[in-house]
TIVO-703775 format. One record per residue: chain; x, y, z negated of N, C-alpha, C in turn. Coordinates in steps of 0.2 Angstrom, whole numbers, plus 5000, padded with zeros to 4 digits. Layout:
REM residues N
PT chain n_east n_north n_up ca_east ca_north ca_up c_east c_north c_up
PT     A      X       Y    Z       X        Y     Z      X       Y    Z
...
//
This chain:
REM residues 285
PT chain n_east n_north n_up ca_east ca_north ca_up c_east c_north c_up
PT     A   4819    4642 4784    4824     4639  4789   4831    4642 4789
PT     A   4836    4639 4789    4843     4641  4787   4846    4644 4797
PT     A   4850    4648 4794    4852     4650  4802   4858    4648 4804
PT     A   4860    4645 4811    4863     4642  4813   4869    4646 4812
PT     A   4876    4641 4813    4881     4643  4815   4885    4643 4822
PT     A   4885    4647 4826    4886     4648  4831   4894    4646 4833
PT     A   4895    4641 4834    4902     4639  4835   4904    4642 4842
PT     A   4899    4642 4847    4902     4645  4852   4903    4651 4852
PT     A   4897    4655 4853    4899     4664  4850   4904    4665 4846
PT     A   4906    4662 4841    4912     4664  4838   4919    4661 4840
PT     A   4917    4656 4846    4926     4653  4848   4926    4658 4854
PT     A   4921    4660 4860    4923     4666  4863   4926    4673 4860
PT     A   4923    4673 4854    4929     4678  4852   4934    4677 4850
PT     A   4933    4671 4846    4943     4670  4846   4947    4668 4853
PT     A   4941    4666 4859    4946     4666  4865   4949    4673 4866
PT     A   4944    4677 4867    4944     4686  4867   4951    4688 4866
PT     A   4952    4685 4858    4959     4688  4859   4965    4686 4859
PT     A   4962    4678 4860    4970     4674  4864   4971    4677 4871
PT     A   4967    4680 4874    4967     4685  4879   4973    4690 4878
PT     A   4972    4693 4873    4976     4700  4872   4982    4697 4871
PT     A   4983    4690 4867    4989     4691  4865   4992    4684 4868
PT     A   4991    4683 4872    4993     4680  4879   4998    4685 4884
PT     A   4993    4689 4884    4995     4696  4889   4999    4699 4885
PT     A   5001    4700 4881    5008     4702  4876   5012    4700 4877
PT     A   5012    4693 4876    5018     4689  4876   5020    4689 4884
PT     A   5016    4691 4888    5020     4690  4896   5021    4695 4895
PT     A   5021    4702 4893    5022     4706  4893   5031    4707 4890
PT     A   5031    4702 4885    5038     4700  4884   5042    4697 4887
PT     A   5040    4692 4894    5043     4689  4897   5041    4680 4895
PT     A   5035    4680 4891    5033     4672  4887   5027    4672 4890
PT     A   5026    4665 4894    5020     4663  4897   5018    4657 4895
PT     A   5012    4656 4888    5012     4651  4885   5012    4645 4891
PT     A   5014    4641 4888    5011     4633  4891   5008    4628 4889
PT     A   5005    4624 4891    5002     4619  4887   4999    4612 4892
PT     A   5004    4606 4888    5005     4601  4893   5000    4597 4891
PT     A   4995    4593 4896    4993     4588  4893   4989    4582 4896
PT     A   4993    4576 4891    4992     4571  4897   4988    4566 4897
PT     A   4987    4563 4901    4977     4558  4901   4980    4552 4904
PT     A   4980    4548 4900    4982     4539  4901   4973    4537 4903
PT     A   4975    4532 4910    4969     4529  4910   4963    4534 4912
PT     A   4957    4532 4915    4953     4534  4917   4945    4535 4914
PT     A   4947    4536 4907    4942     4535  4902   4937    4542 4904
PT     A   4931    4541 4907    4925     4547  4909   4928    4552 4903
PT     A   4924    4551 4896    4925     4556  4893   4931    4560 4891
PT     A   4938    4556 4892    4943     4559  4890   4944    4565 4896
PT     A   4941    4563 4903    4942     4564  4908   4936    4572 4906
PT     A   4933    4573 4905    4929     4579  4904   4932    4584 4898
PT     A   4934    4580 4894    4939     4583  4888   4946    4587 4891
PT     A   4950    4585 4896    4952     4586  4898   4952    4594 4903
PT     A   4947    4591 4909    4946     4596  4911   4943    4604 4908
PT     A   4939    4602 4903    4938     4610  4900   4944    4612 4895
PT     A   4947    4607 4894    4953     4610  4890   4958    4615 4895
PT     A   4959    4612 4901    4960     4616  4909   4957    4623 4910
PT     A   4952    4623 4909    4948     4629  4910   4946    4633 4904
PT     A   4948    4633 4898    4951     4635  4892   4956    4641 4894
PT     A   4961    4636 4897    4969     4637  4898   4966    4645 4901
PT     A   4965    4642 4910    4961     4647  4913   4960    4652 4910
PT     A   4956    4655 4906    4951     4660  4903   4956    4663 4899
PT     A   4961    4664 4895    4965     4666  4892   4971    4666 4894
PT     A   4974    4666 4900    4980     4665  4902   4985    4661 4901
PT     A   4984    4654 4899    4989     4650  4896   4990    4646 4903
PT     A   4996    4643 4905    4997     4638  4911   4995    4631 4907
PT     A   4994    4627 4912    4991     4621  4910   4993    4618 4915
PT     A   4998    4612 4911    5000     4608  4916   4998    4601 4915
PT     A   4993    4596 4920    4990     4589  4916   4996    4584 4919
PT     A   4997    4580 4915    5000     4575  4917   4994    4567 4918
PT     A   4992    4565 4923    4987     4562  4922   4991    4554 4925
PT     A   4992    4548 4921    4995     4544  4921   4991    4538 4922
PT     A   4992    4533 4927    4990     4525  4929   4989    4523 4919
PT     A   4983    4519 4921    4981     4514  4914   4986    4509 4913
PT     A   4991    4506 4915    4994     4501  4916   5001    4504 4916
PT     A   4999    4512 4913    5007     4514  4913   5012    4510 4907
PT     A   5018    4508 4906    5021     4506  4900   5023    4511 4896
PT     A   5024    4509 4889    5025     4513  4883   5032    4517 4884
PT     A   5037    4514 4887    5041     4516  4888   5043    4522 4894
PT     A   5038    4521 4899    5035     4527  4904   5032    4532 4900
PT     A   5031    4532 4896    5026     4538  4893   5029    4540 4886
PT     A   5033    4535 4883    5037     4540  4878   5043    4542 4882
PT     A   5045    4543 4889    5049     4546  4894   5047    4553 4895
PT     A   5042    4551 4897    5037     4558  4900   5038    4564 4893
PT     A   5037    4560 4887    5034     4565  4882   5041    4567 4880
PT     A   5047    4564 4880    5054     4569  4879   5055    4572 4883
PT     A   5055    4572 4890    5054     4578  4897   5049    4581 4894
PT     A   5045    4583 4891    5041     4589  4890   5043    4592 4886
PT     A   5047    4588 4879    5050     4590  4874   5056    4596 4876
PT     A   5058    4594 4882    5065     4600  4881   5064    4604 4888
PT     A   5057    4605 4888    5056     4609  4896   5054    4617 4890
PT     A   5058    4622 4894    5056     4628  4889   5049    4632 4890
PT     A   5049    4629 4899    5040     4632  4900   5035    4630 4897
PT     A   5036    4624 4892    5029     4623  4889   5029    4621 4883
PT     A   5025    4625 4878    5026     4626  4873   5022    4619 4869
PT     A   5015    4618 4870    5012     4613  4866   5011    4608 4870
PT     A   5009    4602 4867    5010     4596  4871   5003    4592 4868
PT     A   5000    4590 4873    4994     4584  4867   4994    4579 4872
PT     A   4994    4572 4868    4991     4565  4873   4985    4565 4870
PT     A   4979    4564 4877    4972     4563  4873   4970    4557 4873
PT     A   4965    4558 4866    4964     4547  4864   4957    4550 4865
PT     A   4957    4543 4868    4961     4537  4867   4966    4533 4871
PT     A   4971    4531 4871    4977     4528  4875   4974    4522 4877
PT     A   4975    4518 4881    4974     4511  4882   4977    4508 4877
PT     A   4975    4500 4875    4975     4498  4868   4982    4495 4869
PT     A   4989    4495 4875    4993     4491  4875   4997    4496 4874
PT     A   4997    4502 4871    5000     4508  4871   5000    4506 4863
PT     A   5008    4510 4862    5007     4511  4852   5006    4519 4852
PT     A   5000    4521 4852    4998     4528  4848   5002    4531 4845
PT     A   5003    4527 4837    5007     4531  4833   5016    4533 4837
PT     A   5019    4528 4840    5024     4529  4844   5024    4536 4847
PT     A   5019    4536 4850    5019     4542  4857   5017    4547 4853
PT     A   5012    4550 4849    5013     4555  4844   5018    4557 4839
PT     A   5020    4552 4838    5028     4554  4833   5033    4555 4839
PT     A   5034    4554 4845    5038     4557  4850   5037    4565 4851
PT     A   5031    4567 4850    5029     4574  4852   5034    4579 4845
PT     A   5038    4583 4849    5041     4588  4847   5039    4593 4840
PT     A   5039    4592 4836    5034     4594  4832   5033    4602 4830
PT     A   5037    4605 4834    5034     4611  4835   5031    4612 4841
PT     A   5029    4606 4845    5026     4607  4851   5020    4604 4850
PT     A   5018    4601 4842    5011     4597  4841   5006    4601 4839
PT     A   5004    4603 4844    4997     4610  4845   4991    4604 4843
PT     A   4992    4597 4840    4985     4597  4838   4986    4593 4832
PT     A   4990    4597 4832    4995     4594  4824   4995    4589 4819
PT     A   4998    4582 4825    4997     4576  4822   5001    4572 4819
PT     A   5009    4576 4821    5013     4573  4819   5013    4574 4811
PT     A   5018    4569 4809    5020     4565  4802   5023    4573 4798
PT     A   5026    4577 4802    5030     4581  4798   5026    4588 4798
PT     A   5021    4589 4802    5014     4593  4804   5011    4593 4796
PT     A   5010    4586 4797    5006     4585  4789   5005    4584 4785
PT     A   5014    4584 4786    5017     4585  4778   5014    4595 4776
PT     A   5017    4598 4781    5015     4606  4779   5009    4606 4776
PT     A   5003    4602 4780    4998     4605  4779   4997    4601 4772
PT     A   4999    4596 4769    4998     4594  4760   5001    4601 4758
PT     A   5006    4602 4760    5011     4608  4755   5008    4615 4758
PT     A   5002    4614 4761    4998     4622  4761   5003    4627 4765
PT     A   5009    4626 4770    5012     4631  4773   5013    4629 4779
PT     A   5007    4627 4785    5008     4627  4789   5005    4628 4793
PT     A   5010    4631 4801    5005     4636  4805   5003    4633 4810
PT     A   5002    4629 4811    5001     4623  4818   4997    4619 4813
PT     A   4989    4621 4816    4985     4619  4811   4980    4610 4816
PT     A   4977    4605 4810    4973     4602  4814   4965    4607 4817
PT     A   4966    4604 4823    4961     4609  4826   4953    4610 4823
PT     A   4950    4603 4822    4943     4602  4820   4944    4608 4812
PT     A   4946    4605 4807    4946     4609  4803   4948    4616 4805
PT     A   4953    4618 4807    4955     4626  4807   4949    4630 4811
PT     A   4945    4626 4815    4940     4628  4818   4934    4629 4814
PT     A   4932    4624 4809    4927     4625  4803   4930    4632 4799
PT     A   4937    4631 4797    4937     4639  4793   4937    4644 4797
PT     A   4937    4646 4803    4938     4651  4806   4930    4653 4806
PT     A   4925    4646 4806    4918     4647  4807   4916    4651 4800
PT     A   4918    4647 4796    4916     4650  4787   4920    4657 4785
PT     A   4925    4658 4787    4925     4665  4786   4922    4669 4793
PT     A   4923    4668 4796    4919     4674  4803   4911    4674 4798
PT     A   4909    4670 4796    4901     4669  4793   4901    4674 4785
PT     A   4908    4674 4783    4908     4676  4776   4909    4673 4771
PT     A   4907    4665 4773    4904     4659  4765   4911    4661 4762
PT     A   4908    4662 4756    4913     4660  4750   4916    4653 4749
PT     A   4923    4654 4749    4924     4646  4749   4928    4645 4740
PT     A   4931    4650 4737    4935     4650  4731   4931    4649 4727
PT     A   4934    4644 4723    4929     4641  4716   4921    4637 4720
PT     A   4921    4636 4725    4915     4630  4727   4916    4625 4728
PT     A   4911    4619 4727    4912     4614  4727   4913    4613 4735
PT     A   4915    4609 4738    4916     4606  4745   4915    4598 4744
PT     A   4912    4596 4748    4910     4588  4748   4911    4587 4756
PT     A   4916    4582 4757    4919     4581  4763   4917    4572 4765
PT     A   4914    4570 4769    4912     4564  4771   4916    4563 4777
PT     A   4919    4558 4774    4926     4555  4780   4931    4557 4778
PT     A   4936    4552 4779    4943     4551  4777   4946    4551 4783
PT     A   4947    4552 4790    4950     4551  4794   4954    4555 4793
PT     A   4962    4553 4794    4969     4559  4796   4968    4565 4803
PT     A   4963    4564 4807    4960     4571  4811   4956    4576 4807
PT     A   4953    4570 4803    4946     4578  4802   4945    4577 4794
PT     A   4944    4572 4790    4941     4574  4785   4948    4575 4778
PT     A   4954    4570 4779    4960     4574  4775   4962    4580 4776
PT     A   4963    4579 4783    4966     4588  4783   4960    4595 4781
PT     A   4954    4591 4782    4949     4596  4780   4949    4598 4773
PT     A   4951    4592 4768    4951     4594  4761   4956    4596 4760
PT     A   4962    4598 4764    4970     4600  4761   4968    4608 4762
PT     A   4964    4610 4768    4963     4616  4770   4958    4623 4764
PT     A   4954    4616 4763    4948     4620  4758   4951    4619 4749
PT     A   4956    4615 4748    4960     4616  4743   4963    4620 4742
PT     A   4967    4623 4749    4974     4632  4751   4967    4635 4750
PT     A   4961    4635 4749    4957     4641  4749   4953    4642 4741
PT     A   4956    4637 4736    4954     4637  4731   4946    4633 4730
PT     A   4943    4629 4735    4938     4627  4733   4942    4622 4729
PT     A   4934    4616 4728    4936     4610  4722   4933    4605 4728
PT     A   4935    4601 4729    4936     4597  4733   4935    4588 4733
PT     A   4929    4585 4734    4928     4578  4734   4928    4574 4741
PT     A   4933    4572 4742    4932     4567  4747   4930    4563 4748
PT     A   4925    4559 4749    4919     4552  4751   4920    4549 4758
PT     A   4920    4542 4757    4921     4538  4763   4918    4533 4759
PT     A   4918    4527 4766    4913     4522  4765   4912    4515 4759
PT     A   4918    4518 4756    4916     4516  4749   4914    4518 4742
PT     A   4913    4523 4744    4909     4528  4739   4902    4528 4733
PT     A   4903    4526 4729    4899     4523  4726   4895    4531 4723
PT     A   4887    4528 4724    4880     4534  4724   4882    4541 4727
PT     A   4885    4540 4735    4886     4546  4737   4881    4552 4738
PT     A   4874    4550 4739    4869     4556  4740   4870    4560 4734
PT     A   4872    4557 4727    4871     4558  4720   4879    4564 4722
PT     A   4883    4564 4726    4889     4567  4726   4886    4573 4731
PT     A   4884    4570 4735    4884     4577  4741   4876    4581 4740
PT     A   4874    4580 4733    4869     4585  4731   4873    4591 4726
PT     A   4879    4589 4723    4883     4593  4722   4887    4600 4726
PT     A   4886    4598 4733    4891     4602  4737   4887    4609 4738
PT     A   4892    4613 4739    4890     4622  4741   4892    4621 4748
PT     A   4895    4618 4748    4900     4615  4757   4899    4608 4759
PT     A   4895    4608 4764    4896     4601  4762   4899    4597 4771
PT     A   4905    4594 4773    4907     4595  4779   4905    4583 4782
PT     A   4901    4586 4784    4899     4578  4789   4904    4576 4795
PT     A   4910    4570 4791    4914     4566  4798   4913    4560 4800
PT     A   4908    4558 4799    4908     4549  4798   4906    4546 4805
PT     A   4904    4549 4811    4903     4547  4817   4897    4543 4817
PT     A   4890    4542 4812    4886     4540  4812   4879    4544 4813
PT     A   4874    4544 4816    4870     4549  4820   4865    4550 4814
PT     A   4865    4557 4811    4858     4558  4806   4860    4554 4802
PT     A   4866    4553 4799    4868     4550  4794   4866    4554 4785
PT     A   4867    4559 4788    4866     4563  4782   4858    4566 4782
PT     A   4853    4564 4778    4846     4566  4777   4846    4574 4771
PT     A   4839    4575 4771    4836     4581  4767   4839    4578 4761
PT     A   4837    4571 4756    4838     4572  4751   4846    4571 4748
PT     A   4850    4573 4752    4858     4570  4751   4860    4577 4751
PT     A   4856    4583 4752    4858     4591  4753   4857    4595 4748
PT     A   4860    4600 4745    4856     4603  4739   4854    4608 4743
PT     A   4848    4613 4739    4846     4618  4743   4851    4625 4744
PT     A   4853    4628 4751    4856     4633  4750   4864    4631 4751
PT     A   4863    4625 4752    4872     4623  4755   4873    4625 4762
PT     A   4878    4625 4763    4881     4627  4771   4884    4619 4771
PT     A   4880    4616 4778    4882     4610  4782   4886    4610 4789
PT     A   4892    4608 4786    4895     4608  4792   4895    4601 4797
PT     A   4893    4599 4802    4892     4593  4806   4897    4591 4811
PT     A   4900    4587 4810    4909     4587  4814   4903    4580 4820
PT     A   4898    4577 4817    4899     4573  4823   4896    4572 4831
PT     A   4898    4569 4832    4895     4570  4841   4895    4559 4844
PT     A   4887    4560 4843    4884     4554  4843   4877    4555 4848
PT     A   4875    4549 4849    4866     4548  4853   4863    4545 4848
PT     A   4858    4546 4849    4852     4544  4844   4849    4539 4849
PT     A   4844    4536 4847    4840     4530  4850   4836    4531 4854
PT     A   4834    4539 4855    4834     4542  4862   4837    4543 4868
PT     A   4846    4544 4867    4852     4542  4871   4852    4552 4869
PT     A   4847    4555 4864    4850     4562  4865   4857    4563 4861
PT     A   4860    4568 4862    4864     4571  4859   4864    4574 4852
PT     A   4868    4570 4846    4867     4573  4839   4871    4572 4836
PT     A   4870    4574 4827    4876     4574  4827   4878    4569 4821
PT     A   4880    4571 4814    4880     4565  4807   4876    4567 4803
PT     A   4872    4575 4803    4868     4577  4800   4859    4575 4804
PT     A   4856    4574 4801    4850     4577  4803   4846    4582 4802
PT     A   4846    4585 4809    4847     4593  4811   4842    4596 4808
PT     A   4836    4591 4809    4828     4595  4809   4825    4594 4803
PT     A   4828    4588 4798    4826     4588  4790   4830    4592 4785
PT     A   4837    4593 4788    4840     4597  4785   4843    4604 4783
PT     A   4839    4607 4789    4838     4616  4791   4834    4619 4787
PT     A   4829    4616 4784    4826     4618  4779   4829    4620 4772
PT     A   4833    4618 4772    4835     4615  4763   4843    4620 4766
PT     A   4847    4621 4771    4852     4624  4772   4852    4630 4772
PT     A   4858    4635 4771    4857     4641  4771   4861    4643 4779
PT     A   4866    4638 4778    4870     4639  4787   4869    4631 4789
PT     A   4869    4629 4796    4873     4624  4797   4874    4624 4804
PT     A   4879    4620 4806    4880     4623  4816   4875    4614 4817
PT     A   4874    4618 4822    4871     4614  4829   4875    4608 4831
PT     A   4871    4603 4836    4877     4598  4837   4871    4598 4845
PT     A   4874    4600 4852    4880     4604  4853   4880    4611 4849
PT     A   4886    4613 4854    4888     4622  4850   4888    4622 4843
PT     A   4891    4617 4840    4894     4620  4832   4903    4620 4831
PT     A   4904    4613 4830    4912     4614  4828   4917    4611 4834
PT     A   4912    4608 4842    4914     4606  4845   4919    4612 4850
PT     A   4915    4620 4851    4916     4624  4857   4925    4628 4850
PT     A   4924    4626 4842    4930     4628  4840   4934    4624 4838
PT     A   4934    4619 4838    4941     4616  4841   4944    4616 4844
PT     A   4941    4616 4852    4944     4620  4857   4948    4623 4855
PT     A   4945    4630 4852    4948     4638  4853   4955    4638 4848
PT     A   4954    4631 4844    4961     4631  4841   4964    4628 4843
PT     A   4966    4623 4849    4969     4621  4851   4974    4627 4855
PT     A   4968    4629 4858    4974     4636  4863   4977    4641 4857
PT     A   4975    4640 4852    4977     4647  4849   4983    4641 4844
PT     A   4983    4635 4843    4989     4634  4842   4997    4633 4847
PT     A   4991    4634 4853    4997     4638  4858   5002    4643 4859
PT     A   4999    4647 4858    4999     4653  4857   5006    4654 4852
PT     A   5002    4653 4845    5007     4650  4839   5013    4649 4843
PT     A   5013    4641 4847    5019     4637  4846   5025    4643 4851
PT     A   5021    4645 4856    5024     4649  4861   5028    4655 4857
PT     A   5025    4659 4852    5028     4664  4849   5034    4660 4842
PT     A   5034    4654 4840    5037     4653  4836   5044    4652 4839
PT     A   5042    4647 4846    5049     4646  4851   5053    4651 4854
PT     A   5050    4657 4855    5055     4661  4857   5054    4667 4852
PT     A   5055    4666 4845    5055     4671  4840   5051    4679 4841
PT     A   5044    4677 4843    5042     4683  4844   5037    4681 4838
PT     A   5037    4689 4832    5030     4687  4828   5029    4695 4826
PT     A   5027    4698 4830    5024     4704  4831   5018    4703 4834
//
């Protein structure tokens, strides 16, 4: 049986010392902030929200929510996001999705300051992260490598086999395990003899949003499985693109779904806080 990855145990330590250096920087006179606004009355976006709140809490960052009518206009909310842009008390900004569908998405994220884009979505964010020099990282992956090195995996010269192409989780994934010298295939839903591809991986990172998607025979033995997704099974329980229980066997690490890569996204979201707060007011000690 392969031992888990503990995403939570290891995001309270990286809360631990957003802690300390939080407390530094007030100590300089800098009180991170971090703004963040909720269109619409979406339940889940609504609990996403609020822990992100309580995040804030536990580490010292101010948290301010902007929580807006569903029927807001595009023009009320790319307003609100330039008034955040030039307010100096608040360092990152995130709109969370989903917006209402009469909203343009991309609009309202390219309006976000892009040193203020603590979930690092904007256009010129991800230009850095192609060109390997950027500090304002996307949260899901930076939260998988914090997991793979706290754990130790060697990631230089392995193969990585990434399932999903989305510009949140599965591109920026492969840009990040590229800067660390793995080899790196990307797969998405065109992928011809994929199980044939993801028996190759030493790394092997599941993004596709579909439940147990990834089986025993689609793993080699002895890979580290990383599980980005968060789905119900036809029991209505909670899981995740891997299938947990045939695939632990054959795995050497893999996180859980809950407490795998969910509780460290979080923990980089604040810590790209942190970031943006020290870049803004020229503090890098």
């Amino acid at each position: 049986m392969s031992a888990a990855l503990n995403g939570k145990k290891i995001s309270l330590a990286v809360l631990e010392n957003l802690k300390l250096e939080t407390a530094a920087l007030k100590a300089q006179g800098v009180e991170a902030g971090l703004a963040v606004i909720i269109v619409g009355d979406d339940p889940a976006s609504r609990v996403y929200v609020d822990n992100k709140k309580k995040d804030c809490a536990l580490v010292g960052i101010r948290s301010f929510e902007y929580a807006l009518p569903g029927d807001t206009t595009q023009e009320e909310l790319i307003n609100l996001v330039k008034d955040l842009n030039a307010r100096e008390d608040i360092h990152g900004i995130i709109c969370q999705l989903p917006i209402p569908k009469h909203l343009d998405e991309k609009a309202v994220l390219n309006t976000i300051d892009p040193s203020k884009d603590v979930d690092a979505f904007h256009p010129v964010n991800v230009g850095h992260i192609m060109l390997g020099d950027c500090l304002l990282l996307p949260c899901t992956p930076a939260g998988i490598m914090e997991m793979l090195k706290t754990e130790g995996v060697a990631i230089e010269g392995k193969h990585c086999v990434v399932i999903g192409r989305s510009n949140i989780v599965g591109k920026p994934m492969a840009m990040l395990m590229l800067k660390e010298n793995a080899t790196v295939t990307l797969c998405h839903s065109k992928t011809i003899n994929l199980p044939q591809i993801t028996r190759q991986a030493d790394i092997l990172v599941a993004a596709v949003g579909r439940a147990k998607f990834v089986t025993a025979d689609m793993v080699k033995e002895g890979a580290v499985v990383i599980d980005v997704g968060m789905n119900r099974d036809d029991n209505g329980k909670l899981c995740g693109d891997v299938d947990y229980e045939a695939v632990s066997p054959k795995a050497s690490l893999i996180t859980p779904v809950p407490g795998g890569v969910g509780p460290m996204t979080r923990a980089m979201l604040l810590k790209n806080t942190v970031t943006a707060a020290r870049r803004q007011n020229n503090i890098f000690n």
